[in-house]
PAVO-582415 format. One line per 10 residues: their letters; for each residue x, y, z of C-alpha. Coordinates in pm, whole numbers, always signed. Each point is the difference from the previous one (the first is absolute). Example, Ala and Ser with C-alpha at 12.3 -4.5 7.8 and 13.67 -1.06 7.14 Angstrom:
# residues 2
AS) +1230/-450/+780 | +137/+344/-66 .
//
This chain:
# residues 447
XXXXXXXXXX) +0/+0/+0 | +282/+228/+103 | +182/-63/-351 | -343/+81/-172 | -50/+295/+146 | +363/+167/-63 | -59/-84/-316 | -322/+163/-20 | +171/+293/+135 | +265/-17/-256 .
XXXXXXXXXX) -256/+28/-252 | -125/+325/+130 | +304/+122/-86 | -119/-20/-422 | -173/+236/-221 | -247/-218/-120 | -250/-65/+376 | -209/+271/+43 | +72/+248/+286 | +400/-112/+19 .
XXXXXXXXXX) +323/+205/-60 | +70/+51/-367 | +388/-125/-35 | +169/-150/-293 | -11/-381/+45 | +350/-119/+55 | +130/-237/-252 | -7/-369/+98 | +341/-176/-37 | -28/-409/+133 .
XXXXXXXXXX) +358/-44/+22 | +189/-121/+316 | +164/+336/+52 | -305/+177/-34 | -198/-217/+303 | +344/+54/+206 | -47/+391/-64 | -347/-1/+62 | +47/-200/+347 | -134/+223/+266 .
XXXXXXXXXX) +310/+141/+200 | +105/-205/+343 | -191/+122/+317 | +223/+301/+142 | +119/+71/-359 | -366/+181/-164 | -6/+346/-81 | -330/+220/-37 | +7/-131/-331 | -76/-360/+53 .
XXXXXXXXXX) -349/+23/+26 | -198/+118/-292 | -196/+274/+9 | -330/-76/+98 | -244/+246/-300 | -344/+137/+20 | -137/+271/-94 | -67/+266/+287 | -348/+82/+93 | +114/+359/-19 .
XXXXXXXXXX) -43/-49/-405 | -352/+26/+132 | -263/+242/+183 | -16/-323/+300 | +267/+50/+223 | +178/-180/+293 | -46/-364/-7 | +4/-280/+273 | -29/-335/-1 | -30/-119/+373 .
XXXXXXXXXX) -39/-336/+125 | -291/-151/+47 | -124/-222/+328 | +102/-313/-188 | +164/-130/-336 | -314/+45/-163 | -31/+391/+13 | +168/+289/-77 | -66/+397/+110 | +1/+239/-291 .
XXXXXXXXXX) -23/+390/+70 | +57/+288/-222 | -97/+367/-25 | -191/+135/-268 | -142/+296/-127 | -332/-135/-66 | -248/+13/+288 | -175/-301/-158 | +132/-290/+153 | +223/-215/-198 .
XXXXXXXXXX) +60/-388/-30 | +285/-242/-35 | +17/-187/-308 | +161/-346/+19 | +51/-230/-221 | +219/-258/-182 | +343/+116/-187 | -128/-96/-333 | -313/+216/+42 | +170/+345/-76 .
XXXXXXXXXX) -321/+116/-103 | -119/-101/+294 | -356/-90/-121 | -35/-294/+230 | +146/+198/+332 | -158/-94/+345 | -100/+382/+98 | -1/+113/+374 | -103/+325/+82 | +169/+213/+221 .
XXXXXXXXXX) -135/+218/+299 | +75/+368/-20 | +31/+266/+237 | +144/+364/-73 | +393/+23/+101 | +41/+280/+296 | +370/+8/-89 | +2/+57/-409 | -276/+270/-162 | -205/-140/-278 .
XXXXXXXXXX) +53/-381/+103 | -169/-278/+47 | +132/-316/+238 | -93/-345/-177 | -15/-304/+134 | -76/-334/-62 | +50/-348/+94 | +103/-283/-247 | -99/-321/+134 | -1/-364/-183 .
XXXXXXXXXX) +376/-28/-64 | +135/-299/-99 | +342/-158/+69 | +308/+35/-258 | -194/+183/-250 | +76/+294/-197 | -250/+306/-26 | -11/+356/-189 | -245/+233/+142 | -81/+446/-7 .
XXXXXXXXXX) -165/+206/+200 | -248/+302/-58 | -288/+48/-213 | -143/+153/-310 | +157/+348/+122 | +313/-112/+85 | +186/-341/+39 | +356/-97/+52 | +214/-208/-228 | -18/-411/+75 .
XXXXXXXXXX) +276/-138/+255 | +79/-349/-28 | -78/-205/+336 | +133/-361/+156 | -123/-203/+273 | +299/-223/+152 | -130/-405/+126 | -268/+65/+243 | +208/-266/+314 | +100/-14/+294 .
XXXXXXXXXX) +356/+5/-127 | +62/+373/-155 | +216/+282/+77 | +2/+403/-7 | +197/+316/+9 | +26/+285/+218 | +206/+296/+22 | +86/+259/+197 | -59/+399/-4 | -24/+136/-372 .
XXXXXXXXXX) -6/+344/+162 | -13/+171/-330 | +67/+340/+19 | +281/+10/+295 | +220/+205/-105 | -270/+162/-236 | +301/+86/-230 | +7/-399/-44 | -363/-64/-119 | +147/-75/-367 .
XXXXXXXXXX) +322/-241/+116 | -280/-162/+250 | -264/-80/-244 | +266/-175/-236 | +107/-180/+295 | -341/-123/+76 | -68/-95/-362 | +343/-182/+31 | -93/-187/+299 | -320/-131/-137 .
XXXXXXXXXX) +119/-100/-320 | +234/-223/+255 | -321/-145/+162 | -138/-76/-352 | +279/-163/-114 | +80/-216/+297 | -312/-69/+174 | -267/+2/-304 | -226/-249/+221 | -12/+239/+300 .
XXXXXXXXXX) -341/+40/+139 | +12/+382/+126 | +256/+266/+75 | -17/+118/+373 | +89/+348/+52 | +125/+111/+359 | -136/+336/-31 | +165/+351/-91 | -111/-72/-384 | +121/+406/+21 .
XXXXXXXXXX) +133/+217/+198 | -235/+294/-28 | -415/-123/+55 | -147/+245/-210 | +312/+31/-329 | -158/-118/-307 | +272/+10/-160 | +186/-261/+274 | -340/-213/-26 | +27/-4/-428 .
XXXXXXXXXX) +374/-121/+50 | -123/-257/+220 | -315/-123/-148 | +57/+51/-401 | +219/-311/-65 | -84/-245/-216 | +77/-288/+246 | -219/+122/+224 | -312/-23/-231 | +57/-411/+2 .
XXXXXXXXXX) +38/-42/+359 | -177/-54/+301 | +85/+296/+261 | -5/-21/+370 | +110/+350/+154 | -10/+113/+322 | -7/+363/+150 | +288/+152/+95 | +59/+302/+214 | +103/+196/-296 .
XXXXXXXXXX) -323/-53/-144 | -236/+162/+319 | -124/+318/-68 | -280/-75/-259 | -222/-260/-165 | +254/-44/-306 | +101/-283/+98 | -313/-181/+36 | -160/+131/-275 | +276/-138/-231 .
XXXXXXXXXX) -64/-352/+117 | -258/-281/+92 | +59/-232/+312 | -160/-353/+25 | -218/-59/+332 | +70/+348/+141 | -68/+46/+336 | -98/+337/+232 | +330/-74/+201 | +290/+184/-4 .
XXXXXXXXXX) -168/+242/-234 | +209/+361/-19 | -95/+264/-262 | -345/-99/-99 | -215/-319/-24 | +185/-124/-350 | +340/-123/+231 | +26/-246/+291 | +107/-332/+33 | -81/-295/-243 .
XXXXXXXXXX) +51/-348/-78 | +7/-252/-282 | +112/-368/-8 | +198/-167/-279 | +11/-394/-2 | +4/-109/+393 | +174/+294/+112 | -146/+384/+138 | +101/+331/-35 | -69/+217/+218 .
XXXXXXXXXX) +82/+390/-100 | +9/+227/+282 | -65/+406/-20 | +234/+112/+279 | -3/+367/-71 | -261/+107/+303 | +170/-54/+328 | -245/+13/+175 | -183/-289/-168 | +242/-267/+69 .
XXXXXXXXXX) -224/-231/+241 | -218/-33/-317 | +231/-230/-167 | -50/-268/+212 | -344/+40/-38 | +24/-55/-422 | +248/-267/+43 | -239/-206/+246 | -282/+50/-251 | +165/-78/-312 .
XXXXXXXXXX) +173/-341/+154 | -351/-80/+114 | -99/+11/-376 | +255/-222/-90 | +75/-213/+247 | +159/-274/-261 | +300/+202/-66 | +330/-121/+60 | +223/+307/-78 | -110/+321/+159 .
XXXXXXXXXX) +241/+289/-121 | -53/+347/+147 | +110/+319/-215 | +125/+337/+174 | +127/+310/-155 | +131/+94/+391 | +251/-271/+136 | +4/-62/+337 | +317/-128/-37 | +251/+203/-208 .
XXXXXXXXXX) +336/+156/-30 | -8/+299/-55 | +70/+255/+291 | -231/+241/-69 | -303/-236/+4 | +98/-189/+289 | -204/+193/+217 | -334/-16/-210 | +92/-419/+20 | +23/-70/+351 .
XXXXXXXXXX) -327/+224/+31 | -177/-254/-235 | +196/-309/+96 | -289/-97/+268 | -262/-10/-234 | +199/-238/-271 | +93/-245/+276 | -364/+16/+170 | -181/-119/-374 | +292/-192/-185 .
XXXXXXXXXX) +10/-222/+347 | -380/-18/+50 | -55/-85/-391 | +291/-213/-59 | +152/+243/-275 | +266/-150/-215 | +130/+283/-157 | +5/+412/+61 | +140/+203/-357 | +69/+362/+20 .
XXXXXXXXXX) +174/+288/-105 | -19/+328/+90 | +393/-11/+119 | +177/-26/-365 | +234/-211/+121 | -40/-384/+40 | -44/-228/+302 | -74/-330/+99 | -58/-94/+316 | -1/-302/+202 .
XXXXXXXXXX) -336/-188/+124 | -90/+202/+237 | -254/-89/+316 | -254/+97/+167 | +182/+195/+307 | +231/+147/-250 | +283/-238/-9 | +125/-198/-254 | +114/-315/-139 | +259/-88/-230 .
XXXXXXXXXX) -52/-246/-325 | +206/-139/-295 | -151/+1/-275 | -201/-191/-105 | -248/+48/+341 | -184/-296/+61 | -297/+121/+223 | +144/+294/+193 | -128/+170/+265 | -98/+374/-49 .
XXXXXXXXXX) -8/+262/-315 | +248/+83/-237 | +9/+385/-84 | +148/+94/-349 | +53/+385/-62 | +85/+54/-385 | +217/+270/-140 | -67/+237/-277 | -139/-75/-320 | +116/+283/-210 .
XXXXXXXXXX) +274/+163/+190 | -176/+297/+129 | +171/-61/+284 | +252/-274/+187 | +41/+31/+363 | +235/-161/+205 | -106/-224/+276 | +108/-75/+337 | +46/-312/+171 | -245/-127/+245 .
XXXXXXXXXX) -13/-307/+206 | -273/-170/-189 | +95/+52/-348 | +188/-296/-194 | +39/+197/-333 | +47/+434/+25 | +128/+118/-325 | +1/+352/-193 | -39/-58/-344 | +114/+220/-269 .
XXXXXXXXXX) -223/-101/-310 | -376/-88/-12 | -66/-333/+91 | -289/-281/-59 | -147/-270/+225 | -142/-320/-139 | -235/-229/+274 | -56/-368/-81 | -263/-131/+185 | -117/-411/-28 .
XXXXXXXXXX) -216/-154/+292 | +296/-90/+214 | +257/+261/-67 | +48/+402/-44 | +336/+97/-151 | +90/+374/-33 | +276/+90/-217 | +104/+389/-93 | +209/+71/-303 | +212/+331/-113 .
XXXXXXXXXX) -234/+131/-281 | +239/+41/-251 | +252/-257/-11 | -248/-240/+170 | +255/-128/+319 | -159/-169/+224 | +45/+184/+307 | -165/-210/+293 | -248/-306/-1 | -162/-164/+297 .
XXXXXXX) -248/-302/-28 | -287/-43/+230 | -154/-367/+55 | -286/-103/+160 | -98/-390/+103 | -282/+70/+277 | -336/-26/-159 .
//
């Protein structure tokens, strides 16, 4: 499946599939030297040029503006949501790649509500449900005023056995001089994810998409990538995104609840569940709402009391590095042990710090245990704290007592998460020349 869909991605790379990149077709040479050439380059050894460049054309060649496709509560749905200038509401088309015409397109129709944050537009969205397992879709959004170009679409194997990416603080738009440099290092980074993990279910974002809540320009060099339009999105709210409803306007969030909510009604805390494991997305950014959490986390176990993996995501780390956060940590620290220990979490993933840390399973009174890896049924949480993922900015971290990997890194990085029903392995790479740079394998025997 993996080798079908690189290739599918390679293909995108022709003139002749509608909605792809318009370069000349390189000439095919079957010789032994040529396969040697074309061999991809030995991990450590890529360059930003190793992956292709991942086309589409930009809904920005179009009145609709800022797309998002979310994750849905399960394999079977995704979360589509896009502004527009027509009040009417729109739908998403979706269909199957041959149907460029898209005469025979399932059709679901969006809800719309008037943006507070943009004059003139319209918020759309809409729920595709039905998907199917390893299949290929093309799909648009709009209607007969305005609709976008069509996006191509992939569902990975719907099992228990899958994996997905997360990384760290875009933060587009810190330094603002470096919007430009940052944008081309975001394209560059998920070009990466394309190329290496084209069977990844979603792309978890720790939060800080951009560094200013309100920049449009900063949200454009974030959203309008062509990647983006053929992946499943899980964000989370940062602090540099309080101030406004921009940041939930921009998305759609799977089994939302009222907890943790900060700017309006549109954030808070959500959760969606891929093969036997759930995620569990936390919206830190109110202080004073922290008892909440435990409060989501107890109901959304309760509705799925057959998972085996629970995996909590954090923008805030209660366990960090960096010395100027260390503060805000230890203040926060009590509620992470209280839930992960009460709800068995496996595994917390942050940012927030831009510089990486892994810690070691820590338990419920706050001390901690040391593992090899692989773990076979420990004790406790493991906290991971990832680093930048477009150099906006590397900090240096500090060691503390409970952290088995503390590393400033100096390019953007990427972290792949294999998850099967008896084992969770985490391994982080260096973005551009694809190094591993620390792995750690979870397993689990206990029913």
């Amino acid at each position: 499946m993996k080798k079908y869909l690189f290739l599918l991605s390679m293909l995108c790379l022709m003139p002749l599939l509608p909605g792809c990149g318009s370069a000349e077709e390189p000439k095919q040479d079957s010789s032994a030297a040529a396969e040697e050439e074309a061999a991809p380059p030995a991990p450590g050894e890529e360059t930003w040029g190793t992956a292709p460049e991942y086309n589409a054309t930009l809904i920005t060649t179009t009145p609709i503006r800022y797309l998002s496709v979310t994750v849905g509560g399960t394999e079977e749905e995704a979360n589509l949501t896009w502004f527009s200038p027509s009040e009417s509401a729109g739908s998403v088309y979706w269909t199957t790649p041959e149907d460029t015409g898209f005469e025979n397109a399932a059709q679901f129709t969006a809800e719309v509500s008037a943006s507070e944050t943009i004059s003139g537009y319209y918020i759309n969205r809409a729920t595709v449900t039905g998907l199917t397992p390893e299949t290929q879709y093309l799909y648009r959004v709009g209607n007969e005023e305005a609709v976008s170009p069509s996006y191509e679409y992939s569902t990975p194997a719907f099992s228990d056995s899958f994996r997905f990416t997360a990384i760290g603080d875009a933060q587009i738009g810190k330094p603002v001089e470096e919007v430009d440099n940052q944008k081309t290092n975001w394209k560059r980074v998920l070009n990466k994810i394309k190329y290496h993990f084209p069977d990844t279910s979603f792309l978890v974002s720790l939060g800080d998409q951009i560094n200013d809540y309100d920049d449009m320009e900063q949200y454009n060099a974030f959203m309008n990538q062509p990647a983006l339009y053929s992946l499943s999105l899980a964000p989370l709210k940062g602090n540099h995104e309080i101030g406004g409803s921009q940041f939930s306007e921009h998305y759609t969030f799977p089994n939302l609840s009222g907890y943790g909510t900060c700017d309006d009604e549109g954030d808070g805390d959500y959760w969606f569940t891929r093969g036997s494991a759930l995620f569990l997305v936390l919206d830190v950014m109110d202080p004073d709402k922290m008892d909440e959490h435990k409060e989501f986390i107890a109901a959304a176990v309760e509705a799925n009391p057959d998972a085996r993996w629970r995996i909590l995501f954090s923008h805030y780390s209660p366990y960090n590095g960096y010395e100027e956060y260390l503060e805000n940590a230890q203040t926060i620290r009590p509620y992470y042990l209280d839930f992960t220990s009460a709800y068995d979490i496996d595994l917390v993933m942050c940012g927030h710090d831009h510089a990486y840390v892994r810690t070691y399973f820590i338990q419920e009174d706050g001390s901690f245990q040391e593992y090899d890896s692989p773990a076979v049924d420990p004790e406790g949480t493991m906290y991971l704290t990832l680093s930048s993922s477009t150099g906006s900015i590397y900090r240096r971290p500090t060691d503390q007592a409970e952290t088995a990997v503390s590393k400033k890194r100096d390019t953007p990085e990427v972290t792949d998460v294999q998850v099967t029903p008896d084992s969770l392995t985490v391994s982080t790479y260096n973005a551009k020349t694809w190094e591993l740079t620390d792995s750690f394998e979870i397993q689990k025997t206990v029913q």
